[in-house]
MILUM-462261 format. One line per field, with one value per atom (N, C-alpha, C): x, y, z. Coordinates in Angstrom, 3 decimals. Each point is the difference from the previous one (the first is absolute). Layout:
xx X, ...
yy Y, ...
zz Z, ...
***
This chain:
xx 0.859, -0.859, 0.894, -0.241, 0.679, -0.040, 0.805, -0.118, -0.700, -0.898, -0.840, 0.753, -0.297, 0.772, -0.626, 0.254, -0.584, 0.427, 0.844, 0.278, -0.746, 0.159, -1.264, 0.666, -0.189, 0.816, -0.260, -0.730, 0.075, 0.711, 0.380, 0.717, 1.729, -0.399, 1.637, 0.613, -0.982, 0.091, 0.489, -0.399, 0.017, 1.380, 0.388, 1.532, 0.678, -0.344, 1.367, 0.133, -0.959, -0.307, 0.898, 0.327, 0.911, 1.134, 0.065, 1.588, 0.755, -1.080, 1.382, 0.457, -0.268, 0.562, 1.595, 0.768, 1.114, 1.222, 0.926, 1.102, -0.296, 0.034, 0.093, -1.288, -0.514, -2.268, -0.473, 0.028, -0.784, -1.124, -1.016, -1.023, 0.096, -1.706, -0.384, -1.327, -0.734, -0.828, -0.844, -1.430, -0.931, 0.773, -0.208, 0.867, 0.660, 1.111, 1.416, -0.185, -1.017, -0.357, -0.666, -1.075, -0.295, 0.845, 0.331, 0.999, 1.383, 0.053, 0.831, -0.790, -0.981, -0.814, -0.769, 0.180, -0.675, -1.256, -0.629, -1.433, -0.502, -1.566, -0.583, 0.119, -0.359, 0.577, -1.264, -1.562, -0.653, -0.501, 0.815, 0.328, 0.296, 1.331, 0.107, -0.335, -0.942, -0.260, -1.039, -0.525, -0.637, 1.446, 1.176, 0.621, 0.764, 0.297, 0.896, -0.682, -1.587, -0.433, -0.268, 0.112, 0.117, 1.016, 1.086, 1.290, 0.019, -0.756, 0.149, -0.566, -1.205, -0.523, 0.332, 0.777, 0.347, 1.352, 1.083, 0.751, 1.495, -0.228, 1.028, 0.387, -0.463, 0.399, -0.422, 1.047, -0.376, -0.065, -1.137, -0.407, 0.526, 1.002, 1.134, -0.142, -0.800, -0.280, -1.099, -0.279, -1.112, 0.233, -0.833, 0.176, 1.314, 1.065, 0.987, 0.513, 0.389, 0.341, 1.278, -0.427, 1.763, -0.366, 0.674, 0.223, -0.902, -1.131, -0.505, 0.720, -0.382, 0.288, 0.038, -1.329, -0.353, 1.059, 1.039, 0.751, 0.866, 0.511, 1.014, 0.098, -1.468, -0.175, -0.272, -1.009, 0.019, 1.429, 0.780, 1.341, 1.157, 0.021, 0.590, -0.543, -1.516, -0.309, 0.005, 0.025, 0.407, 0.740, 1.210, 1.486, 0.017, -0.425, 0.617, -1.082, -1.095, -1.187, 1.313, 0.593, 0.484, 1.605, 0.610, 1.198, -0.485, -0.920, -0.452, -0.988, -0.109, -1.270, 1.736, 0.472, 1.565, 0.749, -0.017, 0.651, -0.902, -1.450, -0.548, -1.015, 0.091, -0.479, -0.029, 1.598, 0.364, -0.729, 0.315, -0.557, -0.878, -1.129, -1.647, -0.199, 0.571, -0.716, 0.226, 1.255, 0.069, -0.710, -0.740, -0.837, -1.137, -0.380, -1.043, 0.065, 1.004, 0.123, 0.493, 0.513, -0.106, -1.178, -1.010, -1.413, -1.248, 0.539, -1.469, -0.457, -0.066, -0.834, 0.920, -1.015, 0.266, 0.337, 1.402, 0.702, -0.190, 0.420, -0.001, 1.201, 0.033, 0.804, -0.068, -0.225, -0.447, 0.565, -0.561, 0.861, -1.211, 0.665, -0.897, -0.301, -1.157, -0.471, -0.813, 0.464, -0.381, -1.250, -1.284, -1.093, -0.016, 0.627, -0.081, 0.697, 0.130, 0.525, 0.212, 0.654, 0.696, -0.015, -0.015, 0.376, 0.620, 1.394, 1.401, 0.425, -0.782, 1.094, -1.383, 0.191, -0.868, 0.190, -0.121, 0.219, -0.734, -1.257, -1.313, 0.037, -0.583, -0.377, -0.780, 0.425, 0.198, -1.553, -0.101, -1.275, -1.505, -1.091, -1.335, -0.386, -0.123, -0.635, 1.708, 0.110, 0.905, -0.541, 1.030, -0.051, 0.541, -0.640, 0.580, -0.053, 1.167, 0.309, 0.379, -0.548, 1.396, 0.389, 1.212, 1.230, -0.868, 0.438, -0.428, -1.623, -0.160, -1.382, 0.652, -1.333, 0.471, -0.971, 0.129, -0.684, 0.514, -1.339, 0.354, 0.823, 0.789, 0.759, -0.192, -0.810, -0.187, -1.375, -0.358, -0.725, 0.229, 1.928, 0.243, 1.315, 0.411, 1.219, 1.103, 0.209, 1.082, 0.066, -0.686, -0.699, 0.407, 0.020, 0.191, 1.168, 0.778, 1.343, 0.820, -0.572, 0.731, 0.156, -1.317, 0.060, 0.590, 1.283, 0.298, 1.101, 0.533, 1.013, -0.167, -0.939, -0.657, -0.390, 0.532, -0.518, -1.183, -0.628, -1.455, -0.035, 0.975, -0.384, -0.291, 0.821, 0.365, -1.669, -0.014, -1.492, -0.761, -0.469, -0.793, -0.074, 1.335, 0.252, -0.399, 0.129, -0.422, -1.202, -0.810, -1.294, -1.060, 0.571, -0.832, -0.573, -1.679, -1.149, -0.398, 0.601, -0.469, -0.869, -1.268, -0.525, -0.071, 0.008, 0.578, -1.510, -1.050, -0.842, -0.627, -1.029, -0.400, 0.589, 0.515, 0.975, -0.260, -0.402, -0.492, 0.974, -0.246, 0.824, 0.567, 1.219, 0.689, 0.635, 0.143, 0.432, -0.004, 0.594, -0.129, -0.872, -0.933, -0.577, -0.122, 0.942, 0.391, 1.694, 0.542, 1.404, 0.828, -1.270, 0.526, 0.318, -1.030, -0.280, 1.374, 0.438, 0.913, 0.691, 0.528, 1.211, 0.451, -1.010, 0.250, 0.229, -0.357, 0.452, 0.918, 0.905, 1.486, 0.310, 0.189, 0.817, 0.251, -1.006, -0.725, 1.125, -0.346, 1.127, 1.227, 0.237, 1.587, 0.705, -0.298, 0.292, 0.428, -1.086, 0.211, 0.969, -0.205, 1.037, -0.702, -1.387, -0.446, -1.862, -0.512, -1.335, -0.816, -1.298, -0.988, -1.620, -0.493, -0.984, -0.924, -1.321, -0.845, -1.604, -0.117, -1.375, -0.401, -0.878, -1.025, 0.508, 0.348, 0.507, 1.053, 0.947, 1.283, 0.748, 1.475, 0.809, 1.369, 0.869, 0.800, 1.344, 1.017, 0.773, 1.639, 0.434, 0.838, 0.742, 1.512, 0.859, 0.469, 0.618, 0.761, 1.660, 0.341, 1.525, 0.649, 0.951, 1.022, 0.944, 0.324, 1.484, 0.988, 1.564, 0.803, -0.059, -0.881, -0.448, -1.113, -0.641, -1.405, -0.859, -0.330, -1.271, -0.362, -1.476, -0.514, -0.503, 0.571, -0.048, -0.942, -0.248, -1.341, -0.481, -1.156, -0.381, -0.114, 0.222, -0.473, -1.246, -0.534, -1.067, -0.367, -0.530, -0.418, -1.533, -0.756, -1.494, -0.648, -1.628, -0.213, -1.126, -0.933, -1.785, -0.089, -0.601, -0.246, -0.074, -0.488, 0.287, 1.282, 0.885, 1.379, 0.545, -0.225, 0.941, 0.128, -1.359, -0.820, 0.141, 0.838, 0.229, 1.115, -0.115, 0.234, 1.649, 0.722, 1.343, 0.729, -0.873, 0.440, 0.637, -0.578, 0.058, 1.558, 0.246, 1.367, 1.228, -0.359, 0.929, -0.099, -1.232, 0.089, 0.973, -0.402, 0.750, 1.832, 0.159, 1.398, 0.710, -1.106, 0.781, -0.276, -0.589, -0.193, 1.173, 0.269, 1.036, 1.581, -0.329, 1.674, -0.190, -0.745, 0.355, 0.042, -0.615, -0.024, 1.457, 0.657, 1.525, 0.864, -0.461, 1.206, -0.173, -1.551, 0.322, 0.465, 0.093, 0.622, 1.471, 0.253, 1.422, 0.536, -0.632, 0.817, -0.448, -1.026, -0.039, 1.133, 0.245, 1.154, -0.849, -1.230, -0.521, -0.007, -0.579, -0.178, -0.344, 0.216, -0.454, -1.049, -0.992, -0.895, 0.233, -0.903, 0.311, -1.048
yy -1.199, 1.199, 1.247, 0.889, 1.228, 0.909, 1.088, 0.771, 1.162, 0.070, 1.719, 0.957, 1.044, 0.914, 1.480, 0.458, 0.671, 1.233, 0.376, 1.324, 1.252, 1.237, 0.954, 0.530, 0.118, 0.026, 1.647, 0.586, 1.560, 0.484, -0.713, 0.567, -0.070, -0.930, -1.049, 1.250, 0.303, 1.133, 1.146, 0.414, 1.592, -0.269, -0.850, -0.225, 0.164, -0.854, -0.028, 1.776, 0.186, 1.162, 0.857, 0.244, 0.672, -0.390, -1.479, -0.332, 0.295, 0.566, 0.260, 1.388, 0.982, 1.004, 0.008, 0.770, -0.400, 1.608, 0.113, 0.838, -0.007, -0.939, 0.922, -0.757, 0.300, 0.023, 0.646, 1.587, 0.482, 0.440, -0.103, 0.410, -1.531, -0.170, -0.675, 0.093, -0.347, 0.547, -1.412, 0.275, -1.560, -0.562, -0.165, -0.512, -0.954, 1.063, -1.033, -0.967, -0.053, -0.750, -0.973, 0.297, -1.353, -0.858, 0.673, -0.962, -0.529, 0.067, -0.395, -1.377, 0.391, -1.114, -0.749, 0.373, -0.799, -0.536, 1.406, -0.002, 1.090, 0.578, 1.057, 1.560, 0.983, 1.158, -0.140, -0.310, 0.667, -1.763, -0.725, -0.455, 0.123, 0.727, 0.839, 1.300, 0.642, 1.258, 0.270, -0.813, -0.207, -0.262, -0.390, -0.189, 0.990, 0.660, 1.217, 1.073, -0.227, 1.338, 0.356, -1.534, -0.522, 0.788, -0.429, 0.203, 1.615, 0.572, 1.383, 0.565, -0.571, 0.421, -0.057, -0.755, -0.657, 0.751, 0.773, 0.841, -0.786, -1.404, -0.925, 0.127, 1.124, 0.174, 1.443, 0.823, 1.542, 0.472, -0.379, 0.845, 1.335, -0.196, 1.157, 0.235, -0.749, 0.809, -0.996, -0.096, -0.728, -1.642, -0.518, -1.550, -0.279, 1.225, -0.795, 0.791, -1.214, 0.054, -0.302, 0.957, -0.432, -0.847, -0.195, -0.546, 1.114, -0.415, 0.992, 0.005, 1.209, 0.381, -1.466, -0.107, -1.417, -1.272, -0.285, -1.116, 0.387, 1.966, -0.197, 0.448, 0.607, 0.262, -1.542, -0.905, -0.936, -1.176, 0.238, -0.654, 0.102, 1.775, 0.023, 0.009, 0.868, -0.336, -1.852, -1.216, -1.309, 0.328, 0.637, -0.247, 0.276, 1.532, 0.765, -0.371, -0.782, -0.627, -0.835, -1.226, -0.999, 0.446, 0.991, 0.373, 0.541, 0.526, 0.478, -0.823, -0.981, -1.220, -0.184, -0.867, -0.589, 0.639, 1.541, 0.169, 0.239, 0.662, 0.316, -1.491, -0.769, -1.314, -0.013, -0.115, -0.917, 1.171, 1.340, 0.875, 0.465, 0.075, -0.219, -1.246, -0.906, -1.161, -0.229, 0.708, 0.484, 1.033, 0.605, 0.930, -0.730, -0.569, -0.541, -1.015, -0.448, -1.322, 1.240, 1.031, 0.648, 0.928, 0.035, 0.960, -1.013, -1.156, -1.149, 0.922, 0.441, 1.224, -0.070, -0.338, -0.332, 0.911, 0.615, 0.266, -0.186, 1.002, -0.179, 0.914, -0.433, 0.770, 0.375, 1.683, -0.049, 1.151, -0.107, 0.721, 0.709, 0.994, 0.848, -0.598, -0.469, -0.271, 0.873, 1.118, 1.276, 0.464, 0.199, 0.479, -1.051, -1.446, -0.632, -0.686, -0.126, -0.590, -1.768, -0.347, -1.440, -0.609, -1.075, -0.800, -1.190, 0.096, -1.099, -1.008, 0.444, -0.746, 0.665, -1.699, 0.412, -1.341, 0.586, -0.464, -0.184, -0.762, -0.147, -0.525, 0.943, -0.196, -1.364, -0.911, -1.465, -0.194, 1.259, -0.165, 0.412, -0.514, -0.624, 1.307, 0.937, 1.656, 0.829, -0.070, 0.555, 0.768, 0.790, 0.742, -0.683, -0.467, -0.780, 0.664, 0.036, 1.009, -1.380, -0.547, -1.007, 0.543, -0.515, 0.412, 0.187, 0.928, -0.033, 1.304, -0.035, 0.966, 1.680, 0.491, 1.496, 0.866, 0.756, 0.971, 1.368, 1.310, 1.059, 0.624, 0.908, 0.569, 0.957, 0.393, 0.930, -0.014, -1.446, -0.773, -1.270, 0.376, -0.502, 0.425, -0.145, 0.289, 0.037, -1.357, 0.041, 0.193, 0.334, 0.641, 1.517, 0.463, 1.523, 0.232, -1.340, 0.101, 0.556, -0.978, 0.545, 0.545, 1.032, 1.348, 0.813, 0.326, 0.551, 0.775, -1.295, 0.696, 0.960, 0.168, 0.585, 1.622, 0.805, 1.292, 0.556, 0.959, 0.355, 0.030, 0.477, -0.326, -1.653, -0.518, -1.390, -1.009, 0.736, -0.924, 1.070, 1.248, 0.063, -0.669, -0.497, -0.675, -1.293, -0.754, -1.093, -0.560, 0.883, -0.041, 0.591, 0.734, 0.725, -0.896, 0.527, -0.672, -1.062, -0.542, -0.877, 0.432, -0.583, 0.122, -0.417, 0.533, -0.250, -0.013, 0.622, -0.117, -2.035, -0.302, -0.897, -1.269, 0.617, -1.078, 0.689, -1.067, 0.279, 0.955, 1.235, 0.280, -0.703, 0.368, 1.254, -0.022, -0.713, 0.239, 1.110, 1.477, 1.070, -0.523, 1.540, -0.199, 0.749, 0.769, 1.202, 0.293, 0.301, -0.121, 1.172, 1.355, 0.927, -0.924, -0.627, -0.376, -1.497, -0.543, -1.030, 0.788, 1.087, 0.651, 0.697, 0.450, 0.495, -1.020, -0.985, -1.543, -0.294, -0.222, -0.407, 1.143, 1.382, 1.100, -0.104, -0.985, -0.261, -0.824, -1.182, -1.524, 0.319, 0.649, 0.485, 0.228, 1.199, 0.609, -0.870, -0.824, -0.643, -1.405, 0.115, -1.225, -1.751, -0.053, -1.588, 0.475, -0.716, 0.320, -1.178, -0.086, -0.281, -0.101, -1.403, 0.134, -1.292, 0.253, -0.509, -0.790, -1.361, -0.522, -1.300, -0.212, -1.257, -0.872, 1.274, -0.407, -0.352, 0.633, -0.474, 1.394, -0.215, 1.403, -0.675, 1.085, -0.658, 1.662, -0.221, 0.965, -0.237, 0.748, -0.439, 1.044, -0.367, 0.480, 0.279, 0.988, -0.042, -0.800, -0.680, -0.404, 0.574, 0.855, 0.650, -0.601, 0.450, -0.531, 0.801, -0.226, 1.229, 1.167, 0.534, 0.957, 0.510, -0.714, 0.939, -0.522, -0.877, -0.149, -1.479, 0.786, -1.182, -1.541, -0.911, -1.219, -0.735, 0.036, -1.431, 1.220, -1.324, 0.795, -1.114, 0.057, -1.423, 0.841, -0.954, 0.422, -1.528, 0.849, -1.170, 0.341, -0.923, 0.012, -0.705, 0.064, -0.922, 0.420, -0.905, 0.588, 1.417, 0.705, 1.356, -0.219, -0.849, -0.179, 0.019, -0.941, -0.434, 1.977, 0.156, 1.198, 1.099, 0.458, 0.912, 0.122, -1.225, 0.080, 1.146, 1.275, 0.717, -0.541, 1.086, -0.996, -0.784, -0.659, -0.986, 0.750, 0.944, 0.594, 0.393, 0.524, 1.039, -1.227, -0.925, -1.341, -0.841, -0.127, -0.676, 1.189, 0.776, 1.207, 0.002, 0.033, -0.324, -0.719, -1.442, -1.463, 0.370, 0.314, 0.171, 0.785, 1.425, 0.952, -0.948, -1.066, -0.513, -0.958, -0.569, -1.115, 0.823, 1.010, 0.951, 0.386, 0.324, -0.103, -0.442, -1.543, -1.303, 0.153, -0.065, -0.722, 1.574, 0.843, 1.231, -0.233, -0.532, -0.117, -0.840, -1.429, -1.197, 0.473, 0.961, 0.491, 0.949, 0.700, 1.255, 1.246, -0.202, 0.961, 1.422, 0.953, 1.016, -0.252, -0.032, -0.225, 0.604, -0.292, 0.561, 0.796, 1.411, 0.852, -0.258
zz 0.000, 0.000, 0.000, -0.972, 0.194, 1.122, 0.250, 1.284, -1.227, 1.307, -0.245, -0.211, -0.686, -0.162, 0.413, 1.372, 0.935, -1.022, -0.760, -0.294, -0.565, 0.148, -0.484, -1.717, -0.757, -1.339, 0.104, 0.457, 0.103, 0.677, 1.053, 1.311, -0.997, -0.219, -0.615, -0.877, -1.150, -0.726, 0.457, 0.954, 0.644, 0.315, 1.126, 0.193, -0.739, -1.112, -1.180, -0.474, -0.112, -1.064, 1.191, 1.560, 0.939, -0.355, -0.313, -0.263, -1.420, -0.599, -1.189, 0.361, 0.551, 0.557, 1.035, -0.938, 0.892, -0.382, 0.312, 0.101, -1.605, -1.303, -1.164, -0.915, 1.026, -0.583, 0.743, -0.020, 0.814, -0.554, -0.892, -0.902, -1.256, -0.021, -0.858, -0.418, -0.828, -1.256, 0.907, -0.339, 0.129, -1.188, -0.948, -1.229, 0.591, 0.599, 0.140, 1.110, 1.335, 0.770, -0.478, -1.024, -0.426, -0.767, -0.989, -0.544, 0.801, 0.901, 0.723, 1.422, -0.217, 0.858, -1.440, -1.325, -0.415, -0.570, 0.509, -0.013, -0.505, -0.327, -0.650, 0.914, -0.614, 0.647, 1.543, -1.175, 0.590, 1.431, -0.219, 1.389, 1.211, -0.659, 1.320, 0.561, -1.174, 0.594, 1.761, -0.252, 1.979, 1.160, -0.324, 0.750, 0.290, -1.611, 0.403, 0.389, -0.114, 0.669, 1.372, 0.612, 1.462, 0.255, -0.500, 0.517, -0.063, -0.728, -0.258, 1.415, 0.442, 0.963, 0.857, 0.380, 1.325, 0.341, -0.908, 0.421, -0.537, -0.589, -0.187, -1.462, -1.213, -0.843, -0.716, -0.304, -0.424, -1.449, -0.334, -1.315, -0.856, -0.455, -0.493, -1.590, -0.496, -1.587, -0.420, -1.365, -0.677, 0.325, 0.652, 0.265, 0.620, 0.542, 0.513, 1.837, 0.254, 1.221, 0.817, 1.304, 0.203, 1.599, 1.292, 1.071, 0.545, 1.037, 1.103, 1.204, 0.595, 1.375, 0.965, -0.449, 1.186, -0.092, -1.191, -0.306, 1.618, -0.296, 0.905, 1.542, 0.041, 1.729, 0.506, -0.404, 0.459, 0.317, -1.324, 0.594, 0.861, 0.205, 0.765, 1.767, -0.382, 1.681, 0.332, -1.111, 1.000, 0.349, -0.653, 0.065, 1.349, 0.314, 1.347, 1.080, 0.052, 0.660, 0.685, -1.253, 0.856, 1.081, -0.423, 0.563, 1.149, 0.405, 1.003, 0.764, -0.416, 0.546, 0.903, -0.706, 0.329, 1.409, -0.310, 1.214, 1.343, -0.584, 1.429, 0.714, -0.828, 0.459, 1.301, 0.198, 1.714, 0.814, -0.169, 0.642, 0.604, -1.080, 0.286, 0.216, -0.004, 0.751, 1.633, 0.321, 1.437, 0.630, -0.904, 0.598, -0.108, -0.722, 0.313, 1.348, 0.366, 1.080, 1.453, -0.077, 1.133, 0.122, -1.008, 0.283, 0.652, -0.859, -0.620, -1.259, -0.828, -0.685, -1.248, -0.751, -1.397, -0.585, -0.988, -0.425, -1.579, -0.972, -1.309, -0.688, -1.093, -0.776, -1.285, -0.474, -0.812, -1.005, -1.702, -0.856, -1.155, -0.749, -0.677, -1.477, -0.145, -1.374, -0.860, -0.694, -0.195, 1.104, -0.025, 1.209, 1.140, -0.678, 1.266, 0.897, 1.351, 0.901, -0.254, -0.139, -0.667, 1.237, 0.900, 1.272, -0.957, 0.479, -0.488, 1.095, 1.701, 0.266, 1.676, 0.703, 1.255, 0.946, 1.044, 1.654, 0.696, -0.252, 0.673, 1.782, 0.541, 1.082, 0.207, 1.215, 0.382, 0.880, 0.455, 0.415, -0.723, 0.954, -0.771, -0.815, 0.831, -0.402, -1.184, -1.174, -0.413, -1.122, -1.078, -0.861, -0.594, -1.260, -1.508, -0.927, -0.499, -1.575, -0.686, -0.830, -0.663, -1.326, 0.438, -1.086, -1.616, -0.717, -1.633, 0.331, 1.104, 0.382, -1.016, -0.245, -0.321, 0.057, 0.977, 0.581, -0.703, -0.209, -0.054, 0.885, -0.865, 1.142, 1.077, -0.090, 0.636, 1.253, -0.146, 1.100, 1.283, -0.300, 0.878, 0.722, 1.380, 0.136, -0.354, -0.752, -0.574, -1.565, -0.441, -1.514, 0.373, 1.379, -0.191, 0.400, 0.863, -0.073, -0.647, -1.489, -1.204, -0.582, 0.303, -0.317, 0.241, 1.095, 0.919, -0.873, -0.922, -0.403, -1.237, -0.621, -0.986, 0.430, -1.222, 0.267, -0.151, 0.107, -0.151, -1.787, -0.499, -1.296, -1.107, 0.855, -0.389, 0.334, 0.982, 0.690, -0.550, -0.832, -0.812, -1.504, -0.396, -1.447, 0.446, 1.315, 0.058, 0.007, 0.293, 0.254, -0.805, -1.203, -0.560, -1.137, -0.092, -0.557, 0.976, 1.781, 0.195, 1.154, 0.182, 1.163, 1.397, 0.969, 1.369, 0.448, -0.011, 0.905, -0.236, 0.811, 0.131, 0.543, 1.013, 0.611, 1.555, 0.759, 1.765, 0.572, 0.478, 0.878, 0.912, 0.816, -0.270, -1.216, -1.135, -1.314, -0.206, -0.745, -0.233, -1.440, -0.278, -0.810, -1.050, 0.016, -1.579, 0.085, -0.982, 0.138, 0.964, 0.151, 1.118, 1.371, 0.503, 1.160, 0.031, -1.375, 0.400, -0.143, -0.641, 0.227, 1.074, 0.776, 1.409, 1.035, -0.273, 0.963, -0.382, -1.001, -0.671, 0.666, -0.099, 0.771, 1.142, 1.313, 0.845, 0.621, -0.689, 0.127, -0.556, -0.942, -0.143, 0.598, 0.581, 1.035, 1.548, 0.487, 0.933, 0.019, -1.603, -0.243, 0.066, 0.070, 0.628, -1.025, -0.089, -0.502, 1.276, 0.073, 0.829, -0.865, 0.283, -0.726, 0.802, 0.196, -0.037, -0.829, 0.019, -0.699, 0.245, 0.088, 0.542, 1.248, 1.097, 0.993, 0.391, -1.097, 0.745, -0.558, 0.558, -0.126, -0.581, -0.904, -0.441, -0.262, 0.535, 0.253, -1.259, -0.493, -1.180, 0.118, -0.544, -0.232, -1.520, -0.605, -1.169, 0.158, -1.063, -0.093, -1.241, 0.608, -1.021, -0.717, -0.972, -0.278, 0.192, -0.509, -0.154, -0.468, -0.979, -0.319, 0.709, 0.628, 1.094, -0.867, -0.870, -0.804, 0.718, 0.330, 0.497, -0.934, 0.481, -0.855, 0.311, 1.080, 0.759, 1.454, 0.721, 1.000, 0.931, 1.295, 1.065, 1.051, 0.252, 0.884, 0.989, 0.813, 1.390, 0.027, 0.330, -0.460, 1.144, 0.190, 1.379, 0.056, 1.221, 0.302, 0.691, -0.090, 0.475, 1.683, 0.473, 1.260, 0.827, -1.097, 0.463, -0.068, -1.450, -0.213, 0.682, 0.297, 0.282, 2.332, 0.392, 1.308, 0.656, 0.984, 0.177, 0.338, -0.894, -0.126, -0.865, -0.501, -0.731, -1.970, -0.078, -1.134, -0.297, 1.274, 0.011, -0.001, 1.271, -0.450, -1.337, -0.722, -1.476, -0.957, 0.272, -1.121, 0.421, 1.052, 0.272, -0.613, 0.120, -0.186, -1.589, -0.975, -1.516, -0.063, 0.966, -0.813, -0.069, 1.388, 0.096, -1.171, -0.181, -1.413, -1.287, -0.180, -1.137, -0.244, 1.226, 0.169, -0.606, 0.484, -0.393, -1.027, -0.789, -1.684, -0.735, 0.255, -0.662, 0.131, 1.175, 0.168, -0.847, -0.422, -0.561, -1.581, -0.438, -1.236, -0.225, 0.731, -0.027, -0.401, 0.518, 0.139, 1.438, 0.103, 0.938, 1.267, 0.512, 1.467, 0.936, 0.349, 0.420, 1.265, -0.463, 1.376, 0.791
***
């Protein structure tokens, strides 16, 4: 009996049609994609218009195209997702085992907050992010982390045409009102955020240049967080690990 052949022949297509792009193919015609896969133009025209949409291929003259944006933000944020999964690992996972309080780590996927890398709290009542999650940025602590390092102009180019309202407070809900909270958390150096009962406190991580690369945050039930005290010691224990992994990056050191 033969083996099935699970494969999607569109999907298969779209790939190839990324892989002939290289250092001396940077632009190609539908034409030259089909005849190079073999097949009719107007075959692939649903795929390349996918690809058009989706940000993974840029429409630069009549029927031809070159590499999108999306080929190379997405490759490099794995890249720097995993170098930074790598070092702050051991880290946040000690914060998580000296809080109990689940721990994450996280990176900028243009509007949104990426989770690469997490330390789940051992007990029954916890905060679960799992890894590959992607949250707006600007609805969560460590989504505004990453904002931190961004100027007021930069976080108007980032955001512009997108809408912020419709998301539960305390989410800010027009770009004045998030921009006065980034000035807010900048300033103080840590962001703070609350929703569906629990609280979750985050840090930015620098590199050698001061550009913020990732963000860690400590997260937990509003009960736990919210105990008189307990806030000022979680934020401590976040600024000292925020520390270490800046340190073993060769990044800035937190004041």
């Amino acid at each position: 009996m033969s083996q099935k052949d699970y494969t999607v022949p569109a999907l298969q297509k779209g790939l190839r049609i990324l892989e002939m792009f290289d250092s001396n193919c940077r632009a190609l015609s539908q034409v030259e994609m089909a005849q190079s896969l073999g097949v009719s133009t107007s075959s692939l025209y649903r795929i390349v218009q996918t690809l058009v949409s989706m940000g993974y291929l840029n429409k630069i003259g009549t029927n031809t195209y070159s590499l999108g944006t999306q080929v190379v933000s997405r490759g490099f944020s794995y890249l720097a997702s995993r170098e930074i999964v790598e070092v702050a690992a051991p880290f946040v996972t000690r914060l998580r085992d000296s809080t109990s309080l689940s721990s994450h780590v996280g990176v900028r996927a243009g509007t949104e907050v990426l989770y690469v890398y997490r330390a789940l709290a051992l007990q029954r009542v916890s905060v679960n992010v799992p890894v590959g999650t992607r949250l707006p940025l600007h609805t969560t602590a460590m989504g505004r982390a990453l904002l931190t390092g961004m100027s007021p102009a930069e976080l108007q180019h980032l955001f512009q045409g997108q809408r912020l309202d419709g998301y539960p407070r305390p989410a800010p809900q027009s770009m004045p009102e998030l921009m006065a909270l980034c000035e807010k958390e900048r300033a103080q150096g840590w962001t703070h955020h609350y929703s569906d009962h629990s609280t979750a406190l985050a840090i930015p991580i620098r590199n050698f240049t001061g550009q913020v690369i990732a963000a860690i945050n400590i997260s937990g039930p509003d009960p736990v967080m919210n105990t008189e005290g307990v806030m000022e010691t979680l934020l401590s224990e976040l600024k000292h690990t925020a520390a270490e992994v800046m340190r073993h990056v060769g990044g800035m050191n937190y004041r």
